[in-house]
C-alpha positions in Angstrom: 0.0 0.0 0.0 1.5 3.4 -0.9 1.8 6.2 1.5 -0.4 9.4 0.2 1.7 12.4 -0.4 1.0 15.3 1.5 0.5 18.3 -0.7 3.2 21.0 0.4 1.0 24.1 2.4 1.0 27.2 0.9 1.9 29.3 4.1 5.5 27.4 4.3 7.8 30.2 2.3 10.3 28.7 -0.5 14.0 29.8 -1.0 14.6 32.8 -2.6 17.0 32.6 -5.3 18.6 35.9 -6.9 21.4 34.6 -9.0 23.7 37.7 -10.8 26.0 35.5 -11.7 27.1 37.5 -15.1 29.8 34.8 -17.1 30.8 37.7 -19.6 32.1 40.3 -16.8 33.3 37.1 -15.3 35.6 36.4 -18.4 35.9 40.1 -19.0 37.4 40.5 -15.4 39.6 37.4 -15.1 41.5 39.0 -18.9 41.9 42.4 -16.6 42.9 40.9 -13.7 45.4 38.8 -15.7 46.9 41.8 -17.9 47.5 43.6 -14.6 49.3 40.9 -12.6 51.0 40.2 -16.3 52.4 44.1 -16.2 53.5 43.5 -12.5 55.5 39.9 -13.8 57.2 41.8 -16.4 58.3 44.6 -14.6 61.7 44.5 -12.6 62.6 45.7 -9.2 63.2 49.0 -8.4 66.9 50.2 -7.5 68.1 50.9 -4.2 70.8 53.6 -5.0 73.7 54.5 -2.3 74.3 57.8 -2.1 77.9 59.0 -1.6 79.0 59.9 1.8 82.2 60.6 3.7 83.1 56.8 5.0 84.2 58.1 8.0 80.8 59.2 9.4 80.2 55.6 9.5 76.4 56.0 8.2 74.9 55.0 5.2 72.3 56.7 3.0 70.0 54.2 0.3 67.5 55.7 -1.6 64.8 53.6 -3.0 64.7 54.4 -6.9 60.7 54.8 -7.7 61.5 56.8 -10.8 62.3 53.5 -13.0 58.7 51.5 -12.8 57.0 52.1 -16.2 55.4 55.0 -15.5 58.1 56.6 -13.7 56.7 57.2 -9.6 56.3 55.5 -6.8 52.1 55.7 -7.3 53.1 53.1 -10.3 53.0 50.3 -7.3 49.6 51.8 -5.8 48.1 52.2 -8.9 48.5 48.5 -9.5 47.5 48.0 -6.0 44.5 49.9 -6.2 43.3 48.2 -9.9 43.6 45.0 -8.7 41.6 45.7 -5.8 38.9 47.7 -7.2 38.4 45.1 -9.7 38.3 42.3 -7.7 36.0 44.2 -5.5 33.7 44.3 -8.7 33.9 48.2 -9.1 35.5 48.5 -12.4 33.5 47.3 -15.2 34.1 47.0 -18.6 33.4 50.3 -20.8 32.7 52.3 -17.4 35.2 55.2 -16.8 37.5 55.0 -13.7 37.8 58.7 -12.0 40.8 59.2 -9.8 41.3 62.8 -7.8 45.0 63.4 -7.9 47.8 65.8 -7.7 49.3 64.1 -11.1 51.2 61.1 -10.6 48.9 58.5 -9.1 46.8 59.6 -11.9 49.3 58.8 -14.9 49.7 55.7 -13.3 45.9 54.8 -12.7 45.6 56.2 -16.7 48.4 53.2 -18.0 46.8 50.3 -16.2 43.5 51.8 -17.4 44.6 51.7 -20.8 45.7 48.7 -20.0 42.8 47.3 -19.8 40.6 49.2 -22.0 38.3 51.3 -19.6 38.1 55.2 -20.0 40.2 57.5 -16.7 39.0 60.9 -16.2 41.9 62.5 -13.6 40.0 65.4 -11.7 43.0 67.5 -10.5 44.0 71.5 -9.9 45.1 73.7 -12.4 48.5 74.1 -10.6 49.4 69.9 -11.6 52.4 70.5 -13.9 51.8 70.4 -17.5 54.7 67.9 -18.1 52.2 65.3 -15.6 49.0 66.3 -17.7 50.9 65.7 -20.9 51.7 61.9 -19.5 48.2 61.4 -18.3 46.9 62.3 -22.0 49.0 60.1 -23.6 47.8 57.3 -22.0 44.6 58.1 -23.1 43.1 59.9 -19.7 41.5 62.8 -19.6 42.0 65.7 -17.3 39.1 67.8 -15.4 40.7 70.8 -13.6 39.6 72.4 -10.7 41.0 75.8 -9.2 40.7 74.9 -5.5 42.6 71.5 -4.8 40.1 70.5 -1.6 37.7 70.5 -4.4 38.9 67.4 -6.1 37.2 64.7 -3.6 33.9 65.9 -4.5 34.4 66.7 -7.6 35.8 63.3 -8.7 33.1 61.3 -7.0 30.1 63.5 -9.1 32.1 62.9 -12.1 32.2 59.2 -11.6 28.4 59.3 -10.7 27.5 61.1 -13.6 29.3 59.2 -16.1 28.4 55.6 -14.3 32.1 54.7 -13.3 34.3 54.1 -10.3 35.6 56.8 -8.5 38.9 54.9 -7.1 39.5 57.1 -4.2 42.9 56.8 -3.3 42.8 59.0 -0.3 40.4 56.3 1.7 41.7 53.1 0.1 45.6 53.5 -0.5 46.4 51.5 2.7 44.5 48.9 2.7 44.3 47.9 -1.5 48.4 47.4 -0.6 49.8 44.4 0.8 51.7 45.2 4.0 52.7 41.6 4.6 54.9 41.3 1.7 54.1 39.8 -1.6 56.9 42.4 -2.8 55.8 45.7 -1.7 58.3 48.2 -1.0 59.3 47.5 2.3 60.2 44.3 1.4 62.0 45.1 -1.7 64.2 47.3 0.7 65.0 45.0 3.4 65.8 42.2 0.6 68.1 44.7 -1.0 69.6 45.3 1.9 70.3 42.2 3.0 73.9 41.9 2.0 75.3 45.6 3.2 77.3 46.3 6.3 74.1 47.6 7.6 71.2 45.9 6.7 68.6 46.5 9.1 68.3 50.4 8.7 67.9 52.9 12.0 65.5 54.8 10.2 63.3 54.8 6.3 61.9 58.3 5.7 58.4 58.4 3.7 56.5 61.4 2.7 53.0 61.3 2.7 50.4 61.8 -0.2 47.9 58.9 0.6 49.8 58.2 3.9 49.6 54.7 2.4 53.1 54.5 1.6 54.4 55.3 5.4 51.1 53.0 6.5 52.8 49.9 4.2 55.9 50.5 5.5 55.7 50.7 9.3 53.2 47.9 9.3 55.3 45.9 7.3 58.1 46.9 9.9 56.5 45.6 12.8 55.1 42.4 11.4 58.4 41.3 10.6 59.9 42.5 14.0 62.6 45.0 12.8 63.9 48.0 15.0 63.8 50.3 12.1 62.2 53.8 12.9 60.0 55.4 10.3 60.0 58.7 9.7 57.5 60.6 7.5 58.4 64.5 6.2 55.8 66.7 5.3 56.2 69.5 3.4 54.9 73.4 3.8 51.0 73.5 3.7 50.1 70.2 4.6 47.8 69.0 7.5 49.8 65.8 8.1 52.5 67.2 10.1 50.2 69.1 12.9 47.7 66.7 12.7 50.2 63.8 13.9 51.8 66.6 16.6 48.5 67.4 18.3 46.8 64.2 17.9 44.1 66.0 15.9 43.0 64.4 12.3 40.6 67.0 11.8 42.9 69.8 11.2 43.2 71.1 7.9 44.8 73.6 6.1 43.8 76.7 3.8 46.7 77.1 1.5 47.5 73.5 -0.7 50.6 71.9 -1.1 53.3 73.4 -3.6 55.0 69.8 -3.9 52.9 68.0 -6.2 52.2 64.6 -4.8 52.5 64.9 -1.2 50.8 67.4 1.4 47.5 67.4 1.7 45.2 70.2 2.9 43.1 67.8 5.2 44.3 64.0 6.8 43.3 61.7 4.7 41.8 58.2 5.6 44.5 56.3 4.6 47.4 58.3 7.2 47.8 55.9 10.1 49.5 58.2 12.5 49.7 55.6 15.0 52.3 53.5 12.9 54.4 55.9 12.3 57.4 57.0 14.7 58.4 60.3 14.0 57.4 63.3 11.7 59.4 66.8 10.2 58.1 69.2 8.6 60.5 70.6 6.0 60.3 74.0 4.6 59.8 73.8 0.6 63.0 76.0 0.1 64.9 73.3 1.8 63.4 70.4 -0.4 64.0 71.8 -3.7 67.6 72.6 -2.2 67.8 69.2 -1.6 67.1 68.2 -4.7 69.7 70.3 -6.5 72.3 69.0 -4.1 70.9 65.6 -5.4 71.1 66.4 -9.0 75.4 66.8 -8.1 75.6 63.5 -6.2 74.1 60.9 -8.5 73.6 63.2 -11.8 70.0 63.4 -11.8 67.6 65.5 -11.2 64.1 64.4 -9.0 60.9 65.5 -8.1 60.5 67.9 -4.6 59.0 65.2 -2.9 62.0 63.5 -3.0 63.4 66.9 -1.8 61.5 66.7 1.6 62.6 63.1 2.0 65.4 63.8 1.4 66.0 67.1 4.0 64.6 65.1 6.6 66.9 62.0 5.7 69.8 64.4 6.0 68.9 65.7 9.3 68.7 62.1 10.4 72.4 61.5 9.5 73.5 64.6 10.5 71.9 63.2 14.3 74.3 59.9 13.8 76.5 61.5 13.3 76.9 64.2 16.0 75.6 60.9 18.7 78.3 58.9 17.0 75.7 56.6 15.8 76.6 54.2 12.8 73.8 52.7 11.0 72.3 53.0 7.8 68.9 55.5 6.0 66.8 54.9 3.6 64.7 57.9 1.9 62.9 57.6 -1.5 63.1 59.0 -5.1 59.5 59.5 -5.8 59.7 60.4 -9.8 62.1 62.0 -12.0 62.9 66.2 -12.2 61.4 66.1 -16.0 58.1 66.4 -15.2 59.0 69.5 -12.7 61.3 71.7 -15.2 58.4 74.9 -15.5 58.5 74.4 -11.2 61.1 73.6 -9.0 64.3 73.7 -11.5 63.2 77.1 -12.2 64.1 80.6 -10.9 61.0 82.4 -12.0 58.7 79.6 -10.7 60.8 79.7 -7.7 60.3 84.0 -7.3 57.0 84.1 -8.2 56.1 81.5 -5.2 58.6 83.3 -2.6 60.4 80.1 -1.9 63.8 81.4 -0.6 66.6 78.1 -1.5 69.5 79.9 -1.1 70.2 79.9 3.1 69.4 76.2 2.6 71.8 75.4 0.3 74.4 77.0 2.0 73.2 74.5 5.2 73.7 71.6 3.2 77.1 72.7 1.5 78.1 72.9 5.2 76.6 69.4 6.1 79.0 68.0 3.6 82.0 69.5 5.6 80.8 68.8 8.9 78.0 66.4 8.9 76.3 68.6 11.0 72.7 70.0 9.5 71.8 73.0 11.4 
């Protein structure tokens, strides 16, 4: 005798199924993702370059080469970082613009892996960004939206992206956590590996400049993961909330007047500064950073960005405490991008008199540095 079957009640609710499973953006993102990781395969390490001083002082001075990854900055690593994420995050879509507000590099980066994998960039930046940075981002097929006020560019950027249906990438907020701190070759691994072999290989202090923060963020996390002593240090340039933000514990501070080093100092803190990882901070005037930079130019035969400049000043006044506590030991600073792309700004007198930025008295400091080591 067969059971009867009980007719399932109506009032018992079924599963609910909503299935967005899409296979073409699933084929379309798995060819991004793959170009991307491909660029990152092909690409070499960046140089860590010694910079020549007196043996005697018994401290060493590295800095980490940015200026050679394909498109020539240090933003060329979170560019990459910051694809990657956004498209496995399922942001970036195929045909949908990517909108990035930037102060120039970050955004010729973000415009070559954009390119790269055939999605439109629209860079929202001030008018101030050099044109030598606007001429890169146009030729990798971005295209720039100025604004005349640089605190204008967060909201600016995000209305674009709404407007025209894309991403707004947003490297302010997502800078430190789209890089890998752990390792997986990021830049504070690179630097210890590099290292490795010299007579001092654990360095006493790496200075950072902040744009993102994301940078510093990478590197002191990455610095206490893997146990080191190393201090970092993070040098902030004229105009910039970062450094009195970090003194008085205060990230709301902001600042009226932007940044005249393109790339780093920023006129509010941005999400992605993590002032507690950090060690130590300098402000550094912007005469002494572009002085910096032309002492640079007649120690290795290049020339370099300002940001490298206020590194770079900071890095100095580092040795220059070694040395005057007898200290022996080893810092690392970084070159951020190349002087080309600054020729109209900071490698020029008129640029120079029309901003009021007075190089002169810190030259003369640094010509005595090299006599003494003593930076005063």
């Amino acid at each position: 005798m067969t059971a009867p079957t009980t007719a399932p009640s109506l009032d018992v609710p079924t599963a609910t199924d909503i299935n967005r499973y899409d296979p073409e953006f699933r084929g379309w993102l798995a060819e991004a993702v793959r170009k991307v990781t491909a660029d990152a395969n092909r690409s070499a390490d960046t140089h860590l370059l010694a910079v020549p001083l007196p043996p005697e002082w018994g401290v060493d001075l590295y800095l980490k080469d940015e200026s050679t990854h394909p498109t020539g900055s240090l933003k060329h690593r979170l560019a990459r970082s910051l694809f990657l994420y956004a498209l496995c995050n399922g942001w970036i879509r195929k045909g949908a613009p990517v909108v990035e507000a930037s102060s120039g590099s970050t955004a010729v980066s973000e415009a070559y892996f954009a390119r790269l994998i055939g999605v439109p960039f629209i860079a929202v930046m001030a008018r101030s960004t050099s044109r030598e940075k606007v001429k890169l981002i146009e030729f990798y097929g971005g295209t720039c939206h100025f604004v005349d006020n640089p605190s204008e560019v967060y909201d600016v950027a995000a209305a674009v992206a709404r407007q025209g249906g894309g991403h707004y990438m947003d490297q302010f907020t997502y800078a430190e956590r789209a890089t890998d701190w752990r390792g997986n070759n990021n830049i504070a691994e690179s630097i210890f590996e590099q290292l490795a072999h010299e007579r001092h290989p654990e360095p006493s202090w790496i200075v950072a400049t902040a744009g993102t923060g994301g940078t510093s963020a990478t590197l002191a996390r990455y610095v206490h993961y893997t146990n080191r002593a190393t201090g970092i240090c993070v040098a902030d340039p004229d105009n910039s909330a970062f450094f009195s933000g970090w003194r008085d514990n205060n990230c709301a501070v902001t600042t009226s007047t932007g940044s005249r080093i393109e790339g780093i100092g920023r006129q509010r803190v941005e999400p992605s500064f993590i002032p507690t990882a950090i060690d130590r901070m300098m402000h550094v005037p912007d005469g002494a950073a572009i002085a910096a930079i032309h002492l640079l130019s007649t120690l290795i035969g290049r020339k370099t960005g300002a940001s490298t400049g206020t590194g770079l000043w900071a890095a100095l006044c580092i040795v220059s405490d070694m040395v005057t506590h007898k200290q022996q030991g080893s810092v690392v600073a970084l070159i951020c991008d190349p002087g080309d792309r600054y020729l109209d700004k900071y490698y020029s007198s008129e640029w120079l008199s029309e901003q009021n930025i007075e190089v002169t008295p810190y030259a003369d400091r640094l010509r005595a540095f090299l006599d003494t080591g003593i930076l005063r």
